[in-house]
DSSP file (Angstrom, degrees, kcal/mol; ACC not computed):
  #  RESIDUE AA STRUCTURE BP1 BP2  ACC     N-H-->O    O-->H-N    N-H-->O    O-->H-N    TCO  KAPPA ALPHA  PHI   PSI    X-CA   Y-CA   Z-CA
    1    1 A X              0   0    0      0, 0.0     3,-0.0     0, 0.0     2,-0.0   0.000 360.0 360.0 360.0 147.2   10.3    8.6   -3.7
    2    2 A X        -     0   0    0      1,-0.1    13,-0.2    13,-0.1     3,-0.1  -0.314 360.0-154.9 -81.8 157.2    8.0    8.7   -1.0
    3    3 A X  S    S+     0   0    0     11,-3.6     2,-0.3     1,-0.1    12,-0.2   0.758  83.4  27.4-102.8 -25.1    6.9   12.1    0.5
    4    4 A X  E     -A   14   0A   0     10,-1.5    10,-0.6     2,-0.0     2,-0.3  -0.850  62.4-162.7-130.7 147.7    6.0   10.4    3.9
    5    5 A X  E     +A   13   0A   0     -2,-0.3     8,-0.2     8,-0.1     2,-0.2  -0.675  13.2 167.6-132.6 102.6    7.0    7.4    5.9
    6    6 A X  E     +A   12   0A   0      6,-1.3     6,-1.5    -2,-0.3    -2,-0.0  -0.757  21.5 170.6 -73.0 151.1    5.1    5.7    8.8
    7    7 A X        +     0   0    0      4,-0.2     3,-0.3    -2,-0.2     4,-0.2  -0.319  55.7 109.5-154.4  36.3    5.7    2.3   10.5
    8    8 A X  S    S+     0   0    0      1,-0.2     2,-0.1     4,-0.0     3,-0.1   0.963  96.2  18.8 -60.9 -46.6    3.0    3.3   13.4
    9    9 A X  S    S-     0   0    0     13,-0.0     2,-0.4    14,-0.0    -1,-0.2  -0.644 137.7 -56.9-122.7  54.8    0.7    0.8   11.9
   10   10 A X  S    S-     0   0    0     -3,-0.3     2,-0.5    13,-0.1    13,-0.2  -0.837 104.5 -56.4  89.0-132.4    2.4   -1.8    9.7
   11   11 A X  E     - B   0  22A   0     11,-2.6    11,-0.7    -2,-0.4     2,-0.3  -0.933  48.9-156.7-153.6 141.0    3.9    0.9    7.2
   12   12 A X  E     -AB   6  21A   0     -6,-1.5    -6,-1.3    -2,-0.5     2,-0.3  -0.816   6.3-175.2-107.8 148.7    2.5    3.7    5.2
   13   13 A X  E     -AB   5  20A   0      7,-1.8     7,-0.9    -2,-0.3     2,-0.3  -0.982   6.1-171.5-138.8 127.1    4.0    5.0    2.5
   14   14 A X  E     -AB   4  19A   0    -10,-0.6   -11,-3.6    -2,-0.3   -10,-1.5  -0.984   7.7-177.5-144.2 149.0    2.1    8.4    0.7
   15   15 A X        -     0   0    0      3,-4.4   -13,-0.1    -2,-0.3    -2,-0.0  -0.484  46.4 -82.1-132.6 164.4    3.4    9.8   -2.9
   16   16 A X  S    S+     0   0    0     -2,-0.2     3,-0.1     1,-0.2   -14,-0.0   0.556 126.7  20.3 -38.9 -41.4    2.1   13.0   -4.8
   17   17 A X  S    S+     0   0    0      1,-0.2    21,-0.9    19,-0.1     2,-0.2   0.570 128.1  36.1-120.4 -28.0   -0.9   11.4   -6.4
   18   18 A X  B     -D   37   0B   0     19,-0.2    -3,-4.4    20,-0.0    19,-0.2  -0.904  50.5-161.7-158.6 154.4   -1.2    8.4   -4.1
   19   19 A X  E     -B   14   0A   0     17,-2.7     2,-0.2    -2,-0.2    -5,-0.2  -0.461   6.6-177.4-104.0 174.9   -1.1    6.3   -0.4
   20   20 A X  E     -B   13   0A   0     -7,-0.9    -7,-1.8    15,-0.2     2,-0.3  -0.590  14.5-168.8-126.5 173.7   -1.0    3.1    1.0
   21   21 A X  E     +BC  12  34A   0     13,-2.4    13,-2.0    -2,-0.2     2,-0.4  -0.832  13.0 177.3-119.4 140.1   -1.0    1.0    4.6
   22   22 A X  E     +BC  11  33A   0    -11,-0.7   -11,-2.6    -2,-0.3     2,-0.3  -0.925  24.3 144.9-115.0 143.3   -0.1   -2.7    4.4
   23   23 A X  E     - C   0  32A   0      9,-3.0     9,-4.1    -2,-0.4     2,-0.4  -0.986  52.9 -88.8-165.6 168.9   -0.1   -4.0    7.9
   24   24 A X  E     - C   0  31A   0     -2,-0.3     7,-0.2     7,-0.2     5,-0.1  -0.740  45.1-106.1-108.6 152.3   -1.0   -7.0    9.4
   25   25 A X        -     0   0    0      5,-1.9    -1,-0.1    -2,-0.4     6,-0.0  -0.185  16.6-151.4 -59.8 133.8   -4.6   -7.7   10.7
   26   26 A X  S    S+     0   0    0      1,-0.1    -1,-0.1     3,-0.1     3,-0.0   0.772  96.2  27.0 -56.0 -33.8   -5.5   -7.6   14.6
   27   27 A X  S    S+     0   0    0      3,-0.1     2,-0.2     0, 0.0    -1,-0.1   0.440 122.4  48.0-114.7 -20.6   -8.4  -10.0   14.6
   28   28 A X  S    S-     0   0    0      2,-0.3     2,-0.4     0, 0.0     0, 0.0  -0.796  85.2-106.2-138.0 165.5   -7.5  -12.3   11.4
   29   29 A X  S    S+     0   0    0     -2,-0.2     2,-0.3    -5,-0.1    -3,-0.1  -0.418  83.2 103.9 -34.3  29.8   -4.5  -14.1   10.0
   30   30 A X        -     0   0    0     -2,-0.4    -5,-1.9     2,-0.0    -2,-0.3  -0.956  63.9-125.3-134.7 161.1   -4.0  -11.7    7.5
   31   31 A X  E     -C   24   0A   0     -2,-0.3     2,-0.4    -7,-0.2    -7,-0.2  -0.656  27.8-155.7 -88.7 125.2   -2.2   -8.4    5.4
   32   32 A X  E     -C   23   0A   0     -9,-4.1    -9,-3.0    -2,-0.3     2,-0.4  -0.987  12.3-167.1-125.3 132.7   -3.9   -6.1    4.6
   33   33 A X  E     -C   22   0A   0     -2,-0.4     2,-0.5   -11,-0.2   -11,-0.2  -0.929   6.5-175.9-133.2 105.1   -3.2   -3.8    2.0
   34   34 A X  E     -C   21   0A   0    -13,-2.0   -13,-2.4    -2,-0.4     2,-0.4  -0.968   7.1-169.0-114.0 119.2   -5.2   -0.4    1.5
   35   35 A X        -     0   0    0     -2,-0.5     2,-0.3   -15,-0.3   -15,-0.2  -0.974   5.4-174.9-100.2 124.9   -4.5    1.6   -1.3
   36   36 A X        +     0   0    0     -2,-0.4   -17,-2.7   -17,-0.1     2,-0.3  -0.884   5.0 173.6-121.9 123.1   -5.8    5.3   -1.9
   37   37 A X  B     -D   18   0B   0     -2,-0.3     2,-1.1   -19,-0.2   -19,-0.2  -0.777  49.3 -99.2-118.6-164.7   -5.4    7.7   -5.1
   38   38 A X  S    S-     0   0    0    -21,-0.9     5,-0.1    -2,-0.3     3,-0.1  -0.648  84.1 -62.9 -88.5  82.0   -6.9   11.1   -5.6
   39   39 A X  S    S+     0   0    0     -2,-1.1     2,-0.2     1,-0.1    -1,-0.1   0.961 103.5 120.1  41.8  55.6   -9.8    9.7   -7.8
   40   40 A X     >  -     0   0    0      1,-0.1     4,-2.4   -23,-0.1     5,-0.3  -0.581  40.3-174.6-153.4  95.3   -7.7    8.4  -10.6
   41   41 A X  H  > S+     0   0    0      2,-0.2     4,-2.4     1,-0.2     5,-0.2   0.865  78.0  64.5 -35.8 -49.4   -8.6    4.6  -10.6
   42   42 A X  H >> S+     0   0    0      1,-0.3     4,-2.4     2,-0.2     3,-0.6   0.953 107.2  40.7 -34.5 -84.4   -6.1    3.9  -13.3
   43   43 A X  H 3> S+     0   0    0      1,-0.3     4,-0.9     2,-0.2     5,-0.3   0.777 106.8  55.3 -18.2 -60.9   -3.6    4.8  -11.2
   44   44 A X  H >X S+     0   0    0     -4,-2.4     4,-1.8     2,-0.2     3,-0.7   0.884 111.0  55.5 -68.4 -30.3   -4.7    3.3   -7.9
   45   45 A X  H X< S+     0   0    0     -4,-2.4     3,-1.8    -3,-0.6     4,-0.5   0.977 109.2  44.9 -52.5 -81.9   -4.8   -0.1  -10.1
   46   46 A X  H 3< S+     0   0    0     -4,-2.4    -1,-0.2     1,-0.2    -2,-0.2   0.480 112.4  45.7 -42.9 -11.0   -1.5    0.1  -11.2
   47   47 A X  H <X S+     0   0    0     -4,-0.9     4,-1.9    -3,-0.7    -1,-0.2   0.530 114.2  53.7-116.6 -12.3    0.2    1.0   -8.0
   48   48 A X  T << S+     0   0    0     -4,-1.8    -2,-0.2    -3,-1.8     4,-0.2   0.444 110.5  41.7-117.9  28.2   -1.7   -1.7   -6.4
   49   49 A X  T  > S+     0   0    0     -4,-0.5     4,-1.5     2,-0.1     5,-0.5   0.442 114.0  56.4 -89.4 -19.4   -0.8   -4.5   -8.8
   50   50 A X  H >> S+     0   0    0     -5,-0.4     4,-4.6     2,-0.2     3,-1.1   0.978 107.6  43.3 -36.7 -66.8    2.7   -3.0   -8.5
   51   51 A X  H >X S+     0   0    0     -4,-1.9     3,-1.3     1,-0.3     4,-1.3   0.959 115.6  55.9 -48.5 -69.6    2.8   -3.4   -4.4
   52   52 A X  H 3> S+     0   0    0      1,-0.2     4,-2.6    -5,-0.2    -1,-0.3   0.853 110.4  42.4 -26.1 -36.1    1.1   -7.3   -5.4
   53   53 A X  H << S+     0   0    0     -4,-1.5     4,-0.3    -3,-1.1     5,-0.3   0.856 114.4  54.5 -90.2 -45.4    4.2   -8.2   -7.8
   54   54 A X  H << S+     0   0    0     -4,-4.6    -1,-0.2    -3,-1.3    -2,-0.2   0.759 112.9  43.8 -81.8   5.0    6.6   -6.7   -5.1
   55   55 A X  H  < S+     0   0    0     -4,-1.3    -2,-0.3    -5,-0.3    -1,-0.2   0.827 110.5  44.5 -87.4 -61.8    5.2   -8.8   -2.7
   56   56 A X  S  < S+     0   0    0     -4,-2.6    -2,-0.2    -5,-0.2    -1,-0.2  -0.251 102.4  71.5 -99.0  41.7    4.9  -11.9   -4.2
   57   57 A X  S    S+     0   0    0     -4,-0.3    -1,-0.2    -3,-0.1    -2,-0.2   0.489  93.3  66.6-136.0 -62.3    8.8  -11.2   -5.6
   58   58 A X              0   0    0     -5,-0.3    -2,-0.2     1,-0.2    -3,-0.1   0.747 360.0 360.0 -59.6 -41.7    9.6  -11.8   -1.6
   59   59 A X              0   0    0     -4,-0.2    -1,-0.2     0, 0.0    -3,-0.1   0.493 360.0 360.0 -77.5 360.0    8.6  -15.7   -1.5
């Protein structure tokens, strides 16, 4: 469960260990998807093929 919610700017979601933004780009025809952990790569891997899988789930 998320500790935070935003939808200033696409929507942020931030968790215990870890962030992201996906939002869509001003300038480009594209989503962009930033993911942040606290310096555990693993992690930041895993949560950002998760977000990928839940994504492409949606088409």
């Amino acid at each position: 469960e998320a500790l935070a919610v935003d939808r200033t700017d696409g929507i942020s979601m931030s968790f215990a260990d870890w962030r992201f933004n996906l939002r869509s780009s001003n300038t480009e025809p594209v989503v962009r998807l930033n993911v942040e952990s606290r310096g555990d790569r693993f992690l930041l891997n895993t949560k950002k093929e998760l977000i990928f899988e839940m994504l492409n789930n949606k088409n």
